[in-house]
mmCIF file as Biopython writes it, N, C-alpha, C and O atoms, coordinates in Angstrom:
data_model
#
loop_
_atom_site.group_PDB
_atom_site.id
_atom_site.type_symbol
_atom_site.label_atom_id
_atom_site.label_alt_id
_atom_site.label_comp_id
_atom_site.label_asym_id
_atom_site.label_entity_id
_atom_site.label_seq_id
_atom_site.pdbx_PDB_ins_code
_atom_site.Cartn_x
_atom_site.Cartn_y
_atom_site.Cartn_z
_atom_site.occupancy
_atom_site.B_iso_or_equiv
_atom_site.auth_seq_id
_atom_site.auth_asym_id
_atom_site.pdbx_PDB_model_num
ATOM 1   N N  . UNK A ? 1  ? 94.664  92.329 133.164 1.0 0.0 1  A 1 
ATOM 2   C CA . UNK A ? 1  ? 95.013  91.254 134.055 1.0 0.0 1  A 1 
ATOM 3   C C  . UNK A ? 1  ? 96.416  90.745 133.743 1.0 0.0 1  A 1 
ATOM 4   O O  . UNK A ? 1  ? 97.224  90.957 134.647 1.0 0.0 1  A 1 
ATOM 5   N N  . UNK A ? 2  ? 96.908  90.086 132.606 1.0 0.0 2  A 1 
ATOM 6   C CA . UNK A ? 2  ? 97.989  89.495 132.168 1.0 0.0 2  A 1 
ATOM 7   C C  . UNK A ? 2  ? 98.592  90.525 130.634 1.0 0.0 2  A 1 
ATOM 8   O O  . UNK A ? 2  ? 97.802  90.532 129.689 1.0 0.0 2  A 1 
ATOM 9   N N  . UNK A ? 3  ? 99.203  90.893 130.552 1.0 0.0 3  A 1 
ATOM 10  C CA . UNK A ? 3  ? 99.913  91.637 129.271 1.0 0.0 3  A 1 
ATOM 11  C C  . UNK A ? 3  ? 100.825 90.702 128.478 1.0 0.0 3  A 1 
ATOM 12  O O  . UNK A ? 3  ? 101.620 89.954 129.047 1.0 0.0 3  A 1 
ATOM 13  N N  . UNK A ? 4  ? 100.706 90.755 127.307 1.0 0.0 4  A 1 
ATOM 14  C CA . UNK A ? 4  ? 101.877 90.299 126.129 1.0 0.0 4  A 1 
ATOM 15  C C  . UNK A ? 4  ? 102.382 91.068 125.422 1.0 0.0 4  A 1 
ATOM 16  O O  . UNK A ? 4  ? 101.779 91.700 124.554 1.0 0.0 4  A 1 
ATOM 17  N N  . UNK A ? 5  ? 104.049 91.180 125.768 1.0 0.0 5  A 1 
ATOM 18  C CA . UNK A ? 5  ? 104.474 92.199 124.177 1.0 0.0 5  A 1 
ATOM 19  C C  . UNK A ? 5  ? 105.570 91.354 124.038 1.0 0.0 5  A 1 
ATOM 20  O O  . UNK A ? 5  ? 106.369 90.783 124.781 1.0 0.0 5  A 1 
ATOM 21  N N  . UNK A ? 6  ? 105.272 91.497 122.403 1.0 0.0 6  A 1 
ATOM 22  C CA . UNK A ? 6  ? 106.611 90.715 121.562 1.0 0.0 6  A 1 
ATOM 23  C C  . UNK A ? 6  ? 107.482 91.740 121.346 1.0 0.0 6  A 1 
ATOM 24  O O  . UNK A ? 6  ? 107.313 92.952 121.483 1.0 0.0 6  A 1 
ATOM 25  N N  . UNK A ? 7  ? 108.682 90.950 120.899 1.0 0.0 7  A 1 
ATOM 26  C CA . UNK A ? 7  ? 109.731 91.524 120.898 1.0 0.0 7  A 1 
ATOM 27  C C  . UNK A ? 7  ? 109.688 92.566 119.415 1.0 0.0 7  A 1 
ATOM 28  O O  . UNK A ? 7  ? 110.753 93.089 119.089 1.0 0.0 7  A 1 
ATOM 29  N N  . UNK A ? 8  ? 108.717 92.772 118.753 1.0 0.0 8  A 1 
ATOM 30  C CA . UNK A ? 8  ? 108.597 93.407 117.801 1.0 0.0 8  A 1 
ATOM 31  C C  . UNK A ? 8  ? 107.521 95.043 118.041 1.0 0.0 8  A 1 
ATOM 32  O O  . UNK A ? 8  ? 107.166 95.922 117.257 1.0 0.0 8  A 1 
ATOM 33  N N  . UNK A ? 9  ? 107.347 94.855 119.233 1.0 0.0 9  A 1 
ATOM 34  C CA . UNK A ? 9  ? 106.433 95.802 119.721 1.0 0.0 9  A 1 
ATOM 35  C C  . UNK A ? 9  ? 105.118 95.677 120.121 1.0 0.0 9  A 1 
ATOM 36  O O  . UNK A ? 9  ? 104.464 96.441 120.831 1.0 0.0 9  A 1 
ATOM 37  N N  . UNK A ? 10 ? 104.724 94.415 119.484 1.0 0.0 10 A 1 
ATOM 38  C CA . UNK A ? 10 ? 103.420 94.383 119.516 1.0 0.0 10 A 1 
ATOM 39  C C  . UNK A ? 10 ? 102.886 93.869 120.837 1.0 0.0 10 A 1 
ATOM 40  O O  . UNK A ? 10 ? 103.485 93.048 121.532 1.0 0.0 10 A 1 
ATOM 41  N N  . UNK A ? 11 ? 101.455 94.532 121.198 1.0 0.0 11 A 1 
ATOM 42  C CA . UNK A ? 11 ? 101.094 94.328 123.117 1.0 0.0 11 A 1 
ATOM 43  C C  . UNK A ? 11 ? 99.259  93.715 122.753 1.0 0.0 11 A 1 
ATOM 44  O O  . UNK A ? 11 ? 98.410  94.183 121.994 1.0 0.0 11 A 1 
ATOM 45  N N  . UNK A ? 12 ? 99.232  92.784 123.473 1.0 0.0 12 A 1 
ATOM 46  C CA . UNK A ? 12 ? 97.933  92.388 124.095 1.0 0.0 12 A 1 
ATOM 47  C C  . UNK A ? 12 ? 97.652  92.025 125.308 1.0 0.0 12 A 1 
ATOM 48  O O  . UNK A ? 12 ? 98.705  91.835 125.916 1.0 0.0 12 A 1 
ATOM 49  N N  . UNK A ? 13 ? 96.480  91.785 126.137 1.0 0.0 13 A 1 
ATOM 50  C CA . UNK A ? 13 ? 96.050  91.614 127.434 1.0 0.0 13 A 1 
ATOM 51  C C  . UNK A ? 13 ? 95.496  90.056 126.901 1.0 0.0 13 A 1 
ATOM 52  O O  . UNK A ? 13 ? 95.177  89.672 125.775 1.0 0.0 13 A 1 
ATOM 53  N N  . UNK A ? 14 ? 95.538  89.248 128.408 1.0 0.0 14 A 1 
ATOM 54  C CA . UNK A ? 14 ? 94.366  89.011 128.662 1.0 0.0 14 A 1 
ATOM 55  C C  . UNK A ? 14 ? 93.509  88.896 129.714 1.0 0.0 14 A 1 
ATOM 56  O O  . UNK A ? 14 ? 94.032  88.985 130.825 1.0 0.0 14 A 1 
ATOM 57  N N  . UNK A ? 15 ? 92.069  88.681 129.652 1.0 0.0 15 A 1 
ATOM 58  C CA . UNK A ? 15 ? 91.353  89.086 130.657 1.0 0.0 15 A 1 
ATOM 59  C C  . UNK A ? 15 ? 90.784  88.199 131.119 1.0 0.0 15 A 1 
ATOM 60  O O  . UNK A ? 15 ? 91.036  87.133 130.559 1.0 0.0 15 A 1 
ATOM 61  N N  . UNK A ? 16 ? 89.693  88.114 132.398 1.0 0.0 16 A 1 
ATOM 62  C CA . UNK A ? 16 ? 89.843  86.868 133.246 1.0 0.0 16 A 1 
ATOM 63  C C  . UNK A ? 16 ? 88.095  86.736 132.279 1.0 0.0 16 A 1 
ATOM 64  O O  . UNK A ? 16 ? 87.677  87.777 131.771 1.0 0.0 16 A 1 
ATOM 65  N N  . UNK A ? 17 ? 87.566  85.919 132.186 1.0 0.0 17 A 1 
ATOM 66  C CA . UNK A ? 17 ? 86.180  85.561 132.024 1.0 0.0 17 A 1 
ATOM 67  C C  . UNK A ? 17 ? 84.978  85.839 132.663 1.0 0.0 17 A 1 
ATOM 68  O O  . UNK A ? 17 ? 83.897  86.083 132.127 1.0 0.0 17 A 1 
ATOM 69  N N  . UNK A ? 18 ? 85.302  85.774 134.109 1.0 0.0 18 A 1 
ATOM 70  C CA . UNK A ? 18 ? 84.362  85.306 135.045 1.0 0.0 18 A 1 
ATOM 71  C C  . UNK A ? 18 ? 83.994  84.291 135.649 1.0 0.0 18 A 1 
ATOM 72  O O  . UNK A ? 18 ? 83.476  84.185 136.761 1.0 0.0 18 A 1 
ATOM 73  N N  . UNK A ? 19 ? 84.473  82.972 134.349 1.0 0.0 19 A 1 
ATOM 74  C CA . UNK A ? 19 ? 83.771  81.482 134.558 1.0 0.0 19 A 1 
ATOM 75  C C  . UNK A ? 19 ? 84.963  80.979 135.455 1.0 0.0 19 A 1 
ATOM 76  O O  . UNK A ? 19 ? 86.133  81.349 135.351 1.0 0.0 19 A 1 
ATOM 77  N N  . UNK A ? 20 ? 84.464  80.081 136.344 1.0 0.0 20 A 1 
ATOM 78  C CA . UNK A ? 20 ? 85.865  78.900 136.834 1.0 0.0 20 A 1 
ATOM 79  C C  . UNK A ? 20 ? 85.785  77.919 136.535 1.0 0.0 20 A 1 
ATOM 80  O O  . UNK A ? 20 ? 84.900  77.431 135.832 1.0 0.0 20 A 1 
ATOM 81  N N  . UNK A ? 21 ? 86.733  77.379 137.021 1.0 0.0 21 A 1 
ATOM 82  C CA . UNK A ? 21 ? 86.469  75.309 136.812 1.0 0.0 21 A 1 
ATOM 83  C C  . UNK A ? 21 ? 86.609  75.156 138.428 1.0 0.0 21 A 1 
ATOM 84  O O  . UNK A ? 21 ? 87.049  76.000 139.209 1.0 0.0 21 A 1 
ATOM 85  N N  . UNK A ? 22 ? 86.196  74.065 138.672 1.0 0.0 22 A 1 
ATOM 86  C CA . UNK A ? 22 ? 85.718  73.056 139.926 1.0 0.0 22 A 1 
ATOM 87  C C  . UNK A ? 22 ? 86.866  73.161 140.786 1.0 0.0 22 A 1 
ATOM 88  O O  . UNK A ? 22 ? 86.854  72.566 141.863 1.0 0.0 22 A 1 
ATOM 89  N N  . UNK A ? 23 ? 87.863  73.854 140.432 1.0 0.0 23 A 1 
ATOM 90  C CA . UNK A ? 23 ? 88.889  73.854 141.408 1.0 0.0 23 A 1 
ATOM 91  C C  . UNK A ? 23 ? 88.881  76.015 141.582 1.0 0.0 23 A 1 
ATOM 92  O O  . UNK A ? 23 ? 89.445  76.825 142.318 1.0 0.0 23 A 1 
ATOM 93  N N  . UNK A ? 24 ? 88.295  76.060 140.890 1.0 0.0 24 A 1 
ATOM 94  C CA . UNK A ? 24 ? 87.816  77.909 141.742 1.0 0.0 24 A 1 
ATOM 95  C C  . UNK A ? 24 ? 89.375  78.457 140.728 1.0 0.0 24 A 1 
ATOM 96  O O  . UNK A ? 24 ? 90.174  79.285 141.165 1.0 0.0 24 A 1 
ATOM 97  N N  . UNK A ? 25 ? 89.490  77.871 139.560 1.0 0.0 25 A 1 
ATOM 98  C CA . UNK A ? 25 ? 90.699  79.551 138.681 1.0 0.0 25 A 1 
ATOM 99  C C  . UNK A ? 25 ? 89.918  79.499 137.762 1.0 0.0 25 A 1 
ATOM 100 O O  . UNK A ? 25 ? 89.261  78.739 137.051 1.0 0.0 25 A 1 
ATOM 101 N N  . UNK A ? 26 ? 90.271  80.950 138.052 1.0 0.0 26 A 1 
ATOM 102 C CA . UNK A ? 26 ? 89.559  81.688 136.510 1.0 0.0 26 A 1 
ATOM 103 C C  . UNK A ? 26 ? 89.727  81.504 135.505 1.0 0.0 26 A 1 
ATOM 104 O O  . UNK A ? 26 ? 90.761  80.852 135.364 1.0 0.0 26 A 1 
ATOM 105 N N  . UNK A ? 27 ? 89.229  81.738 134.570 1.0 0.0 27 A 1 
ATOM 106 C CA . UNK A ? 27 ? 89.354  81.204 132.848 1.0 0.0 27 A 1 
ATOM 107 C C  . UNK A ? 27 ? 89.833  82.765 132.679 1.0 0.0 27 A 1 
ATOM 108 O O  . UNK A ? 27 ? 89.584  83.807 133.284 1.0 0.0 27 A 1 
ATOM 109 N N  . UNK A ? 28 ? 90.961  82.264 131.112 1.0 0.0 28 A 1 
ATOM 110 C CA . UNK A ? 28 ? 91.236  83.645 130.593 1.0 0.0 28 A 1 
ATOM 111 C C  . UNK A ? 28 ? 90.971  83.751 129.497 1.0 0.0 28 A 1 
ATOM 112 O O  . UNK A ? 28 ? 90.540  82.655 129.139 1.0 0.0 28 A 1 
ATOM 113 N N  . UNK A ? 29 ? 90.957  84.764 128.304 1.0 0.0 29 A 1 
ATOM 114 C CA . UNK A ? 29 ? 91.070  84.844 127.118 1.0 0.0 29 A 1 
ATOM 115 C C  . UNK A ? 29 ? 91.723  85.970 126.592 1.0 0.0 29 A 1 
ATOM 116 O O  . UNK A ? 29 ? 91.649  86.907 127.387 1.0 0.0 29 A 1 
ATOM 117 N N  . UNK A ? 30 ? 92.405  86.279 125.442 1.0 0.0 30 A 1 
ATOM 118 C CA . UNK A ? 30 ? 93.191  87.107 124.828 1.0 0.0 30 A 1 
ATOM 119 C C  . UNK A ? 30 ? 91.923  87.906 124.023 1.0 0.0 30 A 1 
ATOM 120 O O  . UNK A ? 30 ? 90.975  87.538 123.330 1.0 0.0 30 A 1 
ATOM 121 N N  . UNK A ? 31 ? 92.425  89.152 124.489 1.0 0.0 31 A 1 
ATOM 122 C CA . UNK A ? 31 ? 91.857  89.975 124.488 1.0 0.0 31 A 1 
ATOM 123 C C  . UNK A ? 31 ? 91.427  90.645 122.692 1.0 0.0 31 A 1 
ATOM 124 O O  . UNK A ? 31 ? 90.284  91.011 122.420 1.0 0.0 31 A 1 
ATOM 125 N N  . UNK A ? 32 ? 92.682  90.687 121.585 1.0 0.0 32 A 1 
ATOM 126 C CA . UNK A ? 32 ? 92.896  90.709 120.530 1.0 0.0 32 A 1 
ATOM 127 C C  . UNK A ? 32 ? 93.210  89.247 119.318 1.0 0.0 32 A 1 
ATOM 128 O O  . UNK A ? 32 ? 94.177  89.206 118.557 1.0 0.0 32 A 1 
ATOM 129 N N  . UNK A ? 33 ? 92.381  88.422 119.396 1.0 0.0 33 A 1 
ATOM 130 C CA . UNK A ? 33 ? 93.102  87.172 118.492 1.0 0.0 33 A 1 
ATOM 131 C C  . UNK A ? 33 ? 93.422  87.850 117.336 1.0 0.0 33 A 1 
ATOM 132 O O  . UNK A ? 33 ? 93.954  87.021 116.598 1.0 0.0 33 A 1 
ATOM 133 N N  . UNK A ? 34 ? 93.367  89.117 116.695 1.0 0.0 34 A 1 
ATOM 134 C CA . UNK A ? 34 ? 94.212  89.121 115.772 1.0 0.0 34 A 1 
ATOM 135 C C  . UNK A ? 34 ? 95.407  89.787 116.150 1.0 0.0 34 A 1 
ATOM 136 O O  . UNK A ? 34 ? 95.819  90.455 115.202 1.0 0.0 34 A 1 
ATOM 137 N N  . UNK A ? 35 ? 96.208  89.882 117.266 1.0 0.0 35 A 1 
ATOM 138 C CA . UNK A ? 35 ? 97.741  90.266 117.640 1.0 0.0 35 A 1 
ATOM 139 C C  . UNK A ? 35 ? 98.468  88.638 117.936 1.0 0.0 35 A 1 
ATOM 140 O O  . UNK A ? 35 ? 99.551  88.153 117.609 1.0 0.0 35 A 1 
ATOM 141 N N  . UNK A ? 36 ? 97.013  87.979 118.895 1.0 0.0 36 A 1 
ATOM 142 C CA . UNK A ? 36 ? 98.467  86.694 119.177 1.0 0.0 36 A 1 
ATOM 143 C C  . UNK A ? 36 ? 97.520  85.615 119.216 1.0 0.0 36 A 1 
ATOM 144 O O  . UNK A ? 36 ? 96.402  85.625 119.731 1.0 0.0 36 A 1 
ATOM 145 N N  . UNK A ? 37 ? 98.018  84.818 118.697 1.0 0.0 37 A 1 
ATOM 146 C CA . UNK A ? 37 ? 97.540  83.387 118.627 1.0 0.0 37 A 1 
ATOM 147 C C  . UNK A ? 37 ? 98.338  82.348 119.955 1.0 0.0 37 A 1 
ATOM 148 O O  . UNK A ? 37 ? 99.522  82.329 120.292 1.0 0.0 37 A 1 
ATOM 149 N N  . UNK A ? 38 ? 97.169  81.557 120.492 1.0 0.0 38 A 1 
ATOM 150 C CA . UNK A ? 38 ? 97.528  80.436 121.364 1.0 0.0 38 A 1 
ATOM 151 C C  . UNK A ? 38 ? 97.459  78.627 121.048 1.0 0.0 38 A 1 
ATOM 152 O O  . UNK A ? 38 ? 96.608  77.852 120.611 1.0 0.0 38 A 1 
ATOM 153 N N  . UNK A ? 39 ? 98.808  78.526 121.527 1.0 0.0 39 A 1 
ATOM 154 C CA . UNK A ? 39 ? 98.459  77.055 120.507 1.0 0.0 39 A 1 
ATOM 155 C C  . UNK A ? 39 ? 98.891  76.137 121.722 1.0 0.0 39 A 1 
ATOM 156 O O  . UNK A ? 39 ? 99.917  76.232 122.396 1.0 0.0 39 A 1 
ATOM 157 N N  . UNK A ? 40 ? 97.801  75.177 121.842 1.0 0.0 40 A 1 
ATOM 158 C CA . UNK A ? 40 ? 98.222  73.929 123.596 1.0 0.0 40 A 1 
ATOM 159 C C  . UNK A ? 40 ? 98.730  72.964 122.941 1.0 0.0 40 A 1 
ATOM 160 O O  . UNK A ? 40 ? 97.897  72.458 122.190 1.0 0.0 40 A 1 
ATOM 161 N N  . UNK A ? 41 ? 100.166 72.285 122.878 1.0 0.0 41 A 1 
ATOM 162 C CA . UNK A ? 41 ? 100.553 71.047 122.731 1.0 0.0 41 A 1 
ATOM 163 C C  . UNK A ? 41 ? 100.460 70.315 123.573 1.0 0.0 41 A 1 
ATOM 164 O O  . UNK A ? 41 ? 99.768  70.469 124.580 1.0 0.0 41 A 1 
ATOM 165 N N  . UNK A ? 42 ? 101.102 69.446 123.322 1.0 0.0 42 A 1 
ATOM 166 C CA . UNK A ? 42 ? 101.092 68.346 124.631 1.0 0.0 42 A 1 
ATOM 167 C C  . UNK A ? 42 ? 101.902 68.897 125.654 1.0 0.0 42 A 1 
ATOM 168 O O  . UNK A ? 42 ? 101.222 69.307 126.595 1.0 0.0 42 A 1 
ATOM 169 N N  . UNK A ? 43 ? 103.027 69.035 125.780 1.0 0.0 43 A 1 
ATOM 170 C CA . UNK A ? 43 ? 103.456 69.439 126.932 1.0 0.0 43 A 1 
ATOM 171 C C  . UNK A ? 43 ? 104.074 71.252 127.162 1.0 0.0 43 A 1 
ATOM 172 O O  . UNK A ? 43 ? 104.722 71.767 128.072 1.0 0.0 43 A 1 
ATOM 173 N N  . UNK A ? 44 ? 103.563 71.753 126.005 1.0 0.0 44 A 1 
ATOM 174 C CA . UNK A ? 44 ? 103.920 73.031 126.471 1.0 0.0 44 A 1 
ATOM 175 C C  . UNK A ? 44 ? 102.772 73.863 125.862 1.0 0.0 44 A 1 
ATOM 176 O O  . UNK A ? 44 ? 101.795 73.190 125.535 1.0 0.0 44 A 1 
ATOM 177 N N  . UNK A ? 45 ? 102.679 75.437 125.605 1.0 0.0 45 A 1 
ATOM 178 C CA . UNK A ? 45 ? 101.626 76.099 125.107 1.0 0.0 45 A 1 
ATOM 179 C C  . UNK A ? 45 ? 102.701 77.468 124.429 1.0 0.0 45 A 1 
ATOM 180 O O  . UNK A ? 45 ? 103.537 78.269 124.845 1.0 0.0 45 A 1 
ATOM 181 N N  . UNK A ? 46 ? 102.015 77.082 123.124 1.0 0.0 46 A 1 
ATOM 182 C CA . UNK A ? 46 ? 102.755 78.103 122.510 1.0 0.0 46 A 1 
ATOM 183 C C  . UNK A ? 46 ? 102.138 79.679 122.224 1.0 0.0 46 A 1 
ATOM 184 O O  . UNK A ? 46 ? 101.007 79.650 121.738 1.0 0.0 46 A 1 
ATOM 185 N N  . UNK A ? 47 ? 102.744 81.144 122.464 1.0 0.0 47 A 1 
ATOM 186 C CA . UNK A ? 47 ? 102.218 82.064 122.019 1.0 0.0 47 A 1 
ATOM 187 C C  . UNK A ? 47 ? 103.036 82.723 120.851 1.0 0.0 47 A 1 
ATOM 188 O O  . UNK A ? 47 ? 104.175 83.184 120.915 1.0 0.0 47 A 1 
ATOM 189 N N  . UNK A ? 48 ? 102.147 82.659 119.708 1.0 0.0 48 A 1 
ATOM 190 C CA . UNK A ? 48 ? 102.711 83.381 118.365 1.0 0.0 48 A 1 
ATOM 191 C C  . UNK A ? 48 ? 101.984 84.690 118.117 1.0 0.0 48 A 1 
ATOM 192 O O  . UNK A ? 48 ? 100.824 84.986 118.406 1.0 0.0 48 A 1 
ATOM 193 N N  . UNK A ? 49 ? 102.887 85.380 117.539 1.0 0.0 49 A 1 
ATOM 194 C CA . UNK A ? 49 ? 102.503 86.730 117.744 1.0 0.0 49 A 1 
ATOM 195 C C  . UNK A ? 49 ? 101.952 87.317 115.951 1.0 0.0 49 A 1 
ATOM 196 O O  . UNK A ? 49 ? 102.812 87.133 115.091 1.0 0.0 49 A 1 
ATOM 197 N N  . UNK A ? 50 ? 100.833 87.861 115.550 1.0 0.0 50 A 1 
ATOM 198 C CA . UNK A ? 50 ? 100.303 87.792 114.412 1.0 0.0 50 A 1 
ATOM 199 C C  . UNK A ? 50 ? 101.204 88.465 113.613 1.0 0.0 50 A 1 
ATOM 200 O O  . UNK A ? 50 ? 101.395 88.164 112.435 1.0 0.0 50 A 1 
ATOM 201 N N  . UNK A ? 51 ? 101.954 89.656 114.384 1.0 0.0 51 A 1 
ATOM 202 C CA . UNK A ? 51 ? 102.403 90.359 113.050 1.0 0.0 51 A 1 
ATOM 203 C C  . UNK A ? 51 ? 103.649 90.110 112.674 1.0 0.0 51 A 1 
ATOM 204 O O  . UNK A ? 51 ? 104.003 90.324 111.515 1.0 0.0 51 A 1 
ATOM 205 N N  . UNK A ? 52 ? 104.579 89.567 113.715 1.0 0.0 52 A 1 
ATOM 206 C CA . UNK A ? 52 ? 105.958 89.191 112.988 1.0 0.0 52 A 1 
ATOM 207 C C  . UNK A ? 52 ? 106.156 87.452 113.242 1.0 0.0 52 A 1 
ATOM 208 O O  . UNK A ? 52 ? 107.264 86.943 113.070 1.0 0.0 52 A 1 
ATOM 209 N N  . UNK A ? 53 ? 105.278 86.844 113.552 1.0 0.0 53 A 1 
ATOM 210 C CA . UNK A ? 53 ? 105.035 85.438 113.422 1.0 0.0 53 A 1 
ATOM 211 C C  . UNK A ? 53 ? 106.038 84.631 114.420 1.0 0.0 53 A 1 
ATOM 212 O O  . UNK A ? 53 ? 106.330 83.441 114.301 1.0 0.0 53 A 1 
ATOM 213 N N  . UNK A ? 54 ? 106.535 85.573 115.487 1.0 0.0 54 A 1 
ATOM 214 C CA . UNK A ? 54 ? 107.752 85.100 116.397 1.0 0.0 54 A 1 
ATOM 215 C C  . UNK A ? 54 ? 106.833 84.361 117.596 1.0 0.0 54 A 1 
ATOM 216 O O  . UNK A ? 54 ? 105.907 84.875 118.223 1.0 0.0 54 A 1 
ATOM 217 N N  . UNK A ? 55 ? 107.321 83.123 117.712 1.0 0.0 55 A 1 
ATOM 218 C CA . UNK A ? 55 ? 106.817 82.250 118.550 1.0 0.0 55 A 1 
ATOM 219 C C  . UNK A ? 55 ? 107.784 81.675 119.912 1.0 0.0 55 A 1 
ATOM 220 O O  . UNK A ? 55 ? 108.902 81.174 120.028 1.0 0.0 55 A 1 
ATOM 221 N N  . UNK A ? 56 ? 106.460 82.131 121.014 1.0 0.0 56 A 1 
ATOM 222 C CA . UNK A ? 56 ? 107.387 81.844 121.986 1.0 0.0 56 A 1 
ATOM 223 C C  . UNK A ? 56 ? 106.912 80.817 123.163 1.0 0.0 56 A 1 
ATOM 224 O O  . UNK A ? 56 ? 105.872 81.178 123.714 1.0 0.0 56 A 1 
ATOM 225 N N  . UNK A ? 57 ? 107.423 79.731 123.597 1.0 0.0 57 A 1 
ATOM 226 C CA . UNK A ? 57 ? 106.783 78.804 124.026 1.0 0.0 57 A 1 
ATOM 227 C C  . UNK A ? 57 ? 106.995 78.457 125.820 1.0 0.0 57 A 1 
ATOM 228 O O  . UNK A ? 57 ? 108.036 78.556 126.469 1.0 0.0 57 A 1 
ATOM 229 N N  . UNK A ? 58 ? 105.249 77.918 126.428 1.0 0.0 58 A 1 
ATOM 230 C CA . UNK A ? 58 ? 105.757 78.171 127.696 1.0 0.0 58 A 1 
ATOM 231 C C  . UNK A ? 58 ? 105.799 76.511 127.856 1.0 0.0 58 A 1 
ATOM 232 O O  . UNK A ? 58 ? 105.231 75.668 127.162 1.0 0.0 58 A 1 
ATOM 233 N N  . UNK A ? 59 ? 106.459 76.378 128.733 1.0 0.0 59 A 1 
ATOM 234 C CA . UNK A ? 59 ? 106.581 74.642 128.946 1.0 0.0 59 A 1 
ATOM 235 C C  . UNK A ? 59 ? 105.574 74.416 130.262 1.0 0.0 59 A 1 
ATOM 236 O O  . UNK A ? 59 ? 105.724 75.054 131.305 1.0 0.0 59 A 1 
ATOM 237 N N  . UNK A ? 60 ? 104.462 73.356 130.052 1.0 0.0 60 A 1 
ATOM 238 C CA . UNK A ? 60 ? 103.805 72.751 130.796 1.0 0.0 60 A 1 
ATOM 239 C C  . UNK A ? 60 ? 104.612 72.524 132.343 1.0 0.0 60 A 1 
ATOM 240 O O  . UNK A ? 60 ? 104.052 71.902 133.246 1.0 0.0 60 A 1 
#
């Protein structure tokens, strides 16, 4: 569904769930949590990548 590759090579997906919320979008999840970690701040969501720890952030 959605692909991630860091700039170090490393690639993960993620895939839709099935489940929605009350407004009908799909839920996702990463396919490998040990390639990339997801982190929700307050106003942005960060993706860090496990093996070279390069973090890249999307803004809310």
């Amino acid at each position: 569904m959605m692909n991630f590759e860091c700039e170090c090579g490393n690639t993960t997906r993620f895939f839709a769930t099935g489940d929605q919320d009350e407004q009908r979008r799909e839920y996702i999840e990463v396919e490998d949590e040990e390639r990339l970690a997801v982190i929700f701040g307050e106003d942005s969501v960060l993706f860090q990548c496990k093996f070279c720890n390069y973090t890249y952030r999307l803004q809310k």
